[in-house]
Rosetta silent file (secondary structure, phi, psi, omega in degrees, C-alpha in Angstrom):
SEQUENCE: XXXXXXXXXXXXXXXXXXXXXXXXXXXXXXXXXXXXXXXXXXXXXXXXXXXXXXXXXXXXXXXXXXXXXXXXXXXXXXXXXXXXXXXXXXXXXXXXXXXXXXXXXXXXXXXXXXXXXXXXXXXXXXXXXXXXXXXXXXXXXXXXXXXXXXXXXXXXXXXXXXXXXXXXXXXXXXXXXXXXXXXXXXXXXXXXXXXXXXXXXXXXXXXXX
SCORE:     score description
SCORE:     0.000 S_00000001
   1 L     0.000  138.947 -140.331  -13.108   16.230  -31.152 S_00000001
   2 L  -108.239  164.169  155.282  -15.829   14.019  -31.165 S_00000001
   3 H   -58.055  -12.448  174.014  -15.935   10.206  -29.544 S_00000001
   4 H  -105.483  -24.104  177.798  -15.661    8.555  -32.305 S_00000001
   5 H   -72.116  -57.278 -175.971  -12.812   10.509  -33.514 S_00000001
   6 H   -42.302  -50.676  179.181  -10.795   10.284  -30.572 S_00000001
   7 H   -52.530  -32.179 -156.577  -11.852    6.218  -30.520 S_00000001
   8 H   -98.702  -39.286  177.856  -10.526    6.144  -34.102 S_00000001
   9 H   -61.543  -22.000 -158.465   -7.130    7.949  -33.657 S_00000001
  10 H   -83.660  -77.014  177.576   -6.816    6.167  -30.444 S_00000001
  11 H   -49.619  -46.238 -159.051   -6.745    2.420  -32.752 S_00000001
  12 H   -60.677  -37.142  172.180   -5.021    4.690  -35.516 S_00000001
  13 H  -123.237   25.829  157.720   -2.017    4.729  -33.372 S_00000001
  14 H  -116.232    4.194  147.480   -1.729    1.659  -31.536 S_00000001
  15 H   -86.160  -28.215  167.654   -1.607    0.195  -34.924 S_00000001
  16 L   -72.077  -55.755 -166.363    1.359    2.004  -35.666 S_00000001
  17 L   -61.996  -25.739 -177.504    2.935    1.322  -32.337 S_00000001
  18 H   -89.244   -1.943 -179.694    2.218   -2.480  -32.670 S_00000001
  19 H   -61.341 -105.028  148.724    3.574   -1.894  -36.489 S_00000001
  20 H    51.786  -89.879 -170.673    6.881   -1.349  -34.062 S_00000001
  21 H   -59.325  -43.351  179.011    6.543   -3.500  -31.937 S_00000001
  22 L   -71.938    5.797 -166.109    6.185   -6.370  -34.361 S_00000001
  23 L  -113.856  -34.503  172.359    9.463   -5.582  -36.200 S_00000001
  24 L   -36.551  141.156  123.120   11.214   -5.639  -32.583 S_00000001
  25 L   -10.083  157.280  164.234   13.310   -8.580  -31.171 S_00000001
  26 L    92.646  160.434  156.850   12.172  -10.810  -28.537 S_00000001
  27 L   -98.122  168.474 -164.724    9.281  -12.542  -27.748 S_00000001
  28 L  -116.719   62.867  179.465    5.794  -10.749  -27.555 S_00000001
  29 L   -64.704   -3.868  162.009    3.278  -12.556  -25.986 S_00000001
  30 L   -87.569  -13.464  179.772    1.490   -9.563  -25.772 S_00000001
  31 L   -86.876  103.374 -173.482    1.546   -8.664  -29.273 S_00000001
  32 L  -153.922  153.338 -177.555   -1.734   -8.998  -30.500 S_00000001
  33 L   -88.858  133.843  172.557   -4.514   -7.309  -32.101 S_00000001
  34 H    -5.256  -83.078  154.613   -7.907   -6.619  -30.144 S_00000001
  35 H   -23.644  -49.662  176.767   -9.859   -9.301  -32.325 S_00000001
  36 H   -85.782  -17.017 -161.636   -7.066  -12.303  -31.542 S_00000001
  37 H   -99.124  -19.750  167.664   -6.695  -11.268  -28.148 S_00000001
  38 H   -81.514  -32.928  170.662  -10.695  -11.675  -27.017 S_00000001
  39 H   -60.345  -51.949  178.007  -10.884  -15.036  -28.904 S_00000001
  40 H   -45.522  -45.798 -154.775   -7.851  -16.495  -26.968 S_00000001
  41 L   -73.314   -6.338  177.441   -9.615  -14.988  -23.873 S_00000001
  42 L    82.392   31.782  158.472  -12.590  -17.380  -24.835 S_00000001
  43 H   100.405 -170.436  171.723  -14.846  -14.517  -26.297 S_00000001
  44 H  -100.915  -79.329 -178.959  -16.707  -11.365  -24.731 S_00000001
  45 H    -5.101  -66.870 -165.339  -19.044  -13.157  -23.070 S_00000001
  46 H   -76.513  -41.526  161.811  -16.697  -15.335  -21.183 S_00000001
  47 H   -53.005  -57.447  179.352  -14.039  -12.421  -20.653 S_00000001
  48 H   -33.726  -49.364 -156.177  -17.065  -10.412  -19.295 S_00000001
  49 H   -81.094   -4.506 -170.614  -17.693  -13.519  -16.707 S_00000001
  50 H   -76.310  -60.893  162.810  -13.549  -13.546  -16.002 S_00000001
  51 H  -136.026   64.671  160.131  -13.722  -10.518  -14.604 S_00000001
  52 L    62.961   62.579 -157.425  -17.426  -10.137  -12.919 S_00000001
  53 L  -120.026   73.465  156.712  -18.036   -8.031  -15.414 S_00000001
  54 L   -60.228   84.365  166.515  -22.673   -7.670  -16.405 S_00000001
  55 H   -61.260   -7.533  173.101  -23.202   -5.676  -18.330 S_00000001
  56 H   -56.776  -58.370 -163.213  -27.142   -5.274  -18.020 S_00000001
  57 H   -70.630  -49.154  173.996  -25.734   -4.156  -14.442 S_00000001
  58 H   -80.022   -8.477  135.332  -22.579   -2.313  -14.879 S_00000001
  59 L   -88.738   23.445 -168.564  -23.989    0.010  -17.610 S_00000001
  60 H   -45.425  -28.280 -160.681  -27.615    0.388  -16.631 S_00000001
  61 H   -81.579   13.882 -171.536  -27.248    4.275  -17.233 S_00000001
  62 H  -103.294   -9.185 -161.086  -26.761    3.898  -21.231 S_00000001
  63 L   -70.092  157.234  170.623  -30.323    2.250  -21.032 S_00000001
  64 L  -103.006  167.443  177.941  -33.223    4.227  -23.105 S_00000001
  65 L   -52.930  146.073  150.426  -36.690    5.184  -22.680 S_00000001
  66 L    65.487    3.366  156.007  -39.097    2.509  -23.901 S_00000001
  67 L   -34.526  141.311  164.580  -35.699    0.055  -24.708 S_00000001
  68 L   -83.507  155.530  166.620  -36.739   -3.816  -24.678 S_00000001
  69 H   -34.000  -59.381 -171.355  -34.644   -6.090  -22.137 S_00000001
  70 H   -48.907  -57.175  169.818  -33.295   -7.220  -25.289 S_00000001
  71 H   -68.921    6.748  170.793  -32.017   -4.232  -27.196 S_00000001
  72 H   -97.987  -14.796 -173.730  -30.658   -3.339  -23.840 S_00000001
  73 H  -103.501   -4.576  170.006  -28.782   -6.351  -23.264 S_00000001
  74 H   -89.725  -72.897 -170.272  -27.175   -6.070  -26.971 S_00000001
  75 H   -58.679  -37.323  140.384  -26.253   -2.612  -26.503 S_00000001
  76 H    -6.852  -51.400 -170.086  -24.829   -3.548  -23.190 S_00000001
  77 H   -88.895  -56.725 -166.637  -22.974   -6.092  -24.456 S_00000001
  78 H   -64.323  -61.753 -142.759  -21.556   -3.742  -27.896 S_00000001
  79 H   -72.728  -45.083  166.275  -21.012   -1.065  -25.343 S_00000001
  80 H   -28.845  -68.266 -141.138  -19.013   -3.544  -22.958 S_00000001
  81 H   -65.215  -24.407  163.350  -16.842   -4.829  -25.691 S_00000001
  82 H   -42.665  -24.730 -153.714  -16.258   -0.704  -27.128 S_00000001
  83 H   -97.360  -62.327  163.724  -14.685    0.075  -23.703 S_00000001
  84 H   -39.533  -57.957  172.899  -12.682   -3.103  -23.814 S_00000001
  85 H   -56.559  -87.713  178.942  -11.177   -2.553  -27.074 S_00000001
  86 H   -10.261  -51.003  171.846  -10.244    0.993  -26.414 S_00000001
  87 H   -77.208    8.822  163.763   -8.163   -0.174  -23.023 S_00000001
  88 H  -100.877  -31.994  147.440   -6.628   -2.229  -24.972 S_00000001
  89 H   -47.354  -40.683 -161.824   -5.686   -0.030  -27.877 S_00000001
  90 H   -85.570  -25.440  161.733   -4.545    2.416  -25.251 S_00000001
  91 H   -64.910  -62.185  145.822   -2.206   -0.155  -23.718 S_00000001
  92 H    -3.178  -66.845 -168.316   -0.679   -1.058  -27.067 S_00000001
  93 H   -71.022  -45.594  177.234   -0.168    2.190  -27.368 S_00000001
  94 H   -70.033  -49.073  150.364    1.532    2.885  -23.691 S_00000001
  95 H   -23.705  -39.147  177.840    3.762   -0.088  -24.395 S_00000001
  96 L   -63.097  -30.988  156.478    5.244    1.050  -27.339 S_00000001
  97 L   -40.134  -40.053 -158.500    6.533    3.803  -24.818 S_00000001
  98 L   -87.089  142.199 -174.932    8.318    1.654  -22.522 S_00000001
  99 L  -128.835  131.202 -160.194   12.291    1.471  -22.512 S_00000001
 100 L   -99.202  165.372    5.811   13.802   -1.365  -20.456 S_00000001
 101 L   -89.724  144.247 -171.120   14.656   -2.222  -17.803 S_00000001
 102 E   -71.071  151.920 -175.606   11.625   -0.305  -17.043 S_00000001
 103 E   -77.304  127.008   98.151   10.916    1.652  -13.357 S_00000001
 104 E   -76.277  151.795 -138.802    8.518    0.157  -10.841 S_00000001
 105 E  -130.767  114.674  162.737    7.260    0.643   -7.838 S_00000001
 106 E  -129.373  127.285 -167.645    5.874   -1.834   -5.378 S_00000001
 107 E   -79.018  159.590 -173.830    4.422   -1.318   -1.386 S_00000001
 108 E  -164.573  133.373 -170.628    5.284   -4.060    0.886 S_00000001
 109 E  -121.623  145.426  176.642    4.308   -4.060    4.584 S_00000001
 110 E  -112.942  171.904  176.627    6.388   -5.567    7.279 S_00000001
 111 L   -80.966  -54.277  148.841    5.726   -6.288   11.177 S_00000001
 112 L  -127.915 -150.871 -102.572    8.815   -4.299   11.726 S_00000001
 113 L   -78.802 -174.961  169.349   11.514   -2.521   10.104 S_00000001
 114 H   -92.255    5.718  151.799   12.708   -2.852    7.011 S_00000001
 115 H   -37.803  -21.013 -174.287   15.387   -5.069    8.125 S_00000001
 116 H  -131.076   14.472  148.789   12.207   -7.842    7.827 S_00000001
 117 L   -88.648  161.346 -163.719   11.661   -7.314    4.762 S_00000001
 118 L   -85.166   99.802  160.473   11.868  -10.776    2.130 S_00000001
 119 L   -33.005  -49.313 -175.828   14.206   -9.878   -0.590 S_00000001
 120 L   -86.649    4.959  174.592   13.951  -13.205   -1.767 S_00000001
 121 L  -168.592   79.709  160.849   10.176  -13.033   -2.583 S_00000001
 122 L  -104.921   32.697  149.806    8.639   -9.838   -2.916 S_00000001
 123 L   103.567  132.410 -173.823    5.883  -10.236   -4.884 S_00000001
 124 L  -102.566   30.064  165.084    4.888  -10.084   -8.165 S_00000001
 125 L  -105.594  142.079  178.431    2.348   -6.926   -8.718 S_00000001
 126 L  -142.529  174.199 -160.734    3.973   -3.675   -9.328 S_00000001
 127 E  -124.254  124.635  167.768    3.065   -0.391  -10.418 S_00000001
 128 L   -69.934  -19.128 -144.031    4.061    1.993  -13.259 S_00000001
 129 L  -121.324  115.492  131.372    3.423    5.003  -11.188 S_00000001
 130 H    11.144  -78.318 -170.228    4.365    5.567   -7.871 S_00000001
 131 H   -82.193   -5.275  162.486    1.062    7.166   -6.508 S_00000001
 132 H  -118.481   52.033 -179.828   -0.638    3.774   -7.016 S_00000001
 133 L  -109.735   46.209  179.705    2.153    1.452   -5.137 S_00000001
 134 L   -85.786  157.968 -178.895   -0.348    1.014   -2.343 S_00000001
 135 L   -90.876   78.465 -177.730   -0.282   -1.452    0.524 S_00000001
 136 L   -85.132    0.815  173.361   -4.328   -2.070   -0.313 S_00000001
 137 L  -134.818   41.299 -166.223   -4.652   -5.005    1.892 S_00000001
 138 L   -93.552  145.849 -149.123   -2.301   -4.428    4.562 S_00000001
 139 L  -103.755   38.015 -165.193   -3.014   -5.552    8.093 S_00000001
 140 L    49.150   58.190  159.241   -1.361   -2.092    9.739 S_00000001
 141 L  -102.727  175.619 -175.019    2.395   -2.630    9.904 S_00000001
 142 E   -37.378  114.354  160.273    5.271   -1.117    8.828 S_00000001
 143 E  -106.103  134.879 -167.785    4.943    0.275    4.872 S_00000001
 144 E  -130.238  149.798  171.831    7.218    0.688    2.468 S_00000001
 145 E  -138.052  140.404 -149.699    7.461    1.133   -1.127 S_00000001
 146 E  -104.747  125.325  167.706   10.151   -0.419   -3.406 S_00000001
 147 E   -48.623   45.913 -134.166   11.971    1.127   -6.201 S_00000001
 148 E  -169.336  150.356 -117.525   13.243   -0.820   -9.028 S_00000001
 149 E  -121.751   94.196 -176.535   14.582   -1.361  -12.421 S_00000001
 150 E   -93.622  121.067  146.619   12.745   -4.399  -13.849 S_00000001
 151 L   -37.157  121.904  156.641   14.017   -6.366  -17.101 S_00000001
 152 H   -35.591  -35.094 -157.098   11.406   -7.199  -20.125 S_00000001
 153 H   -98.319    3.123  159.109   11.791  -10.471  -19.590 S_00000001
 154 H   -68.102  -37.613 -156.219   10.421  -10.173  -15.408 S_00000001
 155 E   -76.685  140.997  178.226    7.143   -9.296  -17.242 S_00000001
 156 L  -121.175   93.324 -157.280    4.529  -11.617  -17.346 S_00000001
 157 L   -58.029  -56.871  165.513    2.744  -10.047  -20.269 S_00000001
 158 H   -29.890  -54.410 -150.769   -0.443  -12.321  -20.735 S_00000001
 159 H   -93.775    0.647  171.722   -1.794  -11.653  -17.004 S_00000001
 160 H   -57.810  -74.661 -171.172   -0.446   -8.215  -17.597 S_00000001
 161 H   -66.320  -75.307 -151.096   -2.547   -7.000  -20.780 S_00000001
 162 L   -79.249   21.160  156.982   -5.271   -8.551  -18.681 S_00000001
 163 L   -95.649  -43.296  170.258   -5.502   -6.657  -15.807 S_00000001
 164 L   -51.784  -65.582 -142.570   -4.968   -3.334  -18.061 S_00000001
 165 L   -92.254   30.191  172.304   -7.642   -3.913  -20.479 S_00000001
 166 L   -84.222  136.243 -167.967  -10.413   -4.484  -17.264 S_00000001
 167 L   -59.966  -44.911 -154.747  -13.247   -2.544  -18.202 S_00000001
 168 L  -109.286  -34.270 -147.152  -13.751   -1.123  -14.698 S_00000001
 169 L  -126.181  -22.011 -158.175  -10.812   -1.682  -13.073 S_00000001
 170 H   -66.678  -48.040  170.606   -7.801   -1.345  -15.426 S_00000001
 171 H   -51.922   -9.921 -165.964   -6.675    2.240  -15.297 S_00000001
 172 H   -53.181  -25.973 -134.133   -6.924    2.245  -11.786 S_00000001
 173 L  -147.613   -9.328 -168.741   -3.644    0.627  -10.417 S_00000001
 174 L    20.350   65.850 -134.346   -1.399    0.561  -13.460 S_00000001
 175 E   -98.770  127.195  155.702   -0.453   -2.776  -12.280 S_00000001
 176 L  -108.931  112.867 -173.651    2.162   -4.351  -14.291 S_00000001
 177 L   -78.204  127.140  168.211    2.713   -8.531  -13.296 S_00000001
 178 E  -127.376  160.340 -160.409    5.642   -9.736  -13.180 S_00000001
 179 L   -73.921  123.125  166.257    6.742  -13.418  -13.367 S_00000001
 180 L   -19.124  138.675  132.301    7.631  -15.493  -10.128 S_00000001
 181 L    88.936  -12.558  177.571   11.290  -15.928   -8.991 S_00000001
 182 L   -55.954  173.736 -153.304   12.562  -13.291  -11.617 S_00000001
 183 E  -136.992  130.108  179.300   15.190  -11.078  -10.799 S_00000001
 184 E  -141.655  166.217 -144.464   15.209   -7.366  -10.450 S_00000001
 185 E  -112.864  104.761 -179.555   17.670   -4.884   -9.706 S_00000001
 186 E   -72.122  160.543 -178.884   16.369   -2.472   -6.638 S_00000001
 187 E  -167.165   43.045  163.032   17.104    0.835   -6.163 S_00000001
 188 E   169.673  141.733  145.790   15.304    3.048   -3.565 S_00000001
 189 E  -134.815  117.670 -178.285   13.006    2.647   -0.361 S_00000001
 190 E  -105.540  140.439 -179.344   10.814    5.062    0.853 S_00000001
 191 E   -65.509  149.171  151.013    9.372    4.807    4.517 S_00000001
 192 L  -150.058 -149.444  178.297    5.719    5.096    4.641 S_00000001
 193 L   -20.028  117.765  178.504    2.944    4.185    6.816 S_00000001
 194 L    95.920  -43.095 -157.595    3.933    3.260   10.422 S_00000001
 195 L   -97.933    4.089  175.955    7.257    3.770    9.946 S_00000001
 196 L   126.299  -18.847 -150.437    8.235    7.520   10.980 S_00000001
 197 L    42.206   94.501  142.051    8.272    8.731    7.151 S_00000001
 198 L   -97.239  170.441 -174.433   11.776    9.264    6.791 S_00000001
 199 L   -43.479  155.171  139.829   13.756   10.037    3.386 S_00000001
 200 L   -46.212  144.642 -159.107   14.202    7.580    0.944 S_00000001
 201 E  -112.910  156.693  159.922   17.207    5.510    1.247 S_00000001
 202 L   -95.477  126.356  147.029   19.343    4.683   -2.345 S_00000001
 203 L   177.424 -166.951 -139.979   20.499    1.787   -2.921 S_00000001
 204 L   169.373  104.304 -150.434   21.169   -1.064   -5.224 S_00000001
 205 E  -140.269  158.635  167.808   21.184   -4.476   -5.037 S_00000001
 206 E  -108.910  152.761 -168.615   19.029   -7.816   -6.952 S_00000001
 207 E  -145.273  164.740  176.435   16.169   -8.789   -5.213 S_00000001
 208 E  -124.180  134.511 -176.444   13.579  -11.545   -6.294 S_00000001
 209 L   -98.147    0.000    0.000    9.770  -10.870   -6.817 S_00000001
């Protein structure tokens, strides 16, 4: 299957999923098409500078033999905004998947046990996945990573799409934001770094991100 096919089947069915989506309950502040969703962002250009995004720089290897600055900084630019749309079709598309309240995972490192960790404010980036719940700035203390059953309405969808659809960065971390002070219902901690590794504990309780 060719790149262009794949690219086209790829839109072909995150138009059906946002077909879906739009028919749903609730509000969608995420529900938007490619095309509405770069203009709010204040163009490709300006998305590009949101997140430190060149493209003369970050795509140097698409350049051609004998290319002018210019046709290099146009195809640059088309090639940019191809990559964008696609993580953003592909998000569309993973959304349409999700059944609430949805699973997430977030690490959180304490000085000691988990006995110190804040209940009342644990943070508002999570993870779809597990294997990317990392402690990535953690100053070497206790780590743990938290289980838990999040509500649609914890999500904070805007800042959300736009960490997914980063050209460079979005698949990375499968980071789903969720909105201050919201309420979510935990249900597991697993020990990790520092702490011994022992089993995961159950349990089940509301917590606050």
């Amino acid at each position: 299957m060719s790149t262009n096919t794949l690219k086209q089947l790829i839109t072909l069915l995150a138009e059906q999923a946002l077909s879906i989506v739009d028919q749903s309950s609730g509000p969608r502040v995420h529900n938007q098409r490619f095309s509405s969703w770069i203009k709010d962002e204040g163009g490709l250009e300006q998305l590009l500078k949101k997140y430190d995004v060149y493209p003369e720089d970050a795509y140097y290897w698409i350049r051609e033999e004998e290319q002018s600055d210019e046709e290099f900084e146009k195809a640059a630019f088309e090639y940019a905004e191809n990559e964008l749309e696609d993580n953003f079709n592909r998000w569309q598309l993973n959304y349409s998947r999700f059944n609430y309240p949805i699973t997430l995972y977030r690490c959180v490192e304490t000085p000691d046990d988990e006995k110190s960790i804040n209940w009342n404010s644990l943070g508002v980036h999570w993870s779809l996945t597990v294997e990317k719940a990392v402690c990535q700035w953690g100053k070497g203390g206790h780590e743990y990573v938290v289980t838990a059953l999040v509500p649609e309405g914890a999500i904070d969808w805007a800042l959300t799409v736009y960490h997914n659809v980063h050209p460079t960065l979005g698949d990375q971390e499968d980071e789903i934001n969720l909105i201050e002070g919201s309420k979510i219902q935990v249900t597991e901690l697993t020990p990790g770094e520092g702490t011994g590794g022992e089993e995961p504990t159950q349990v089940k309780f509301t917590a606050t991100v």
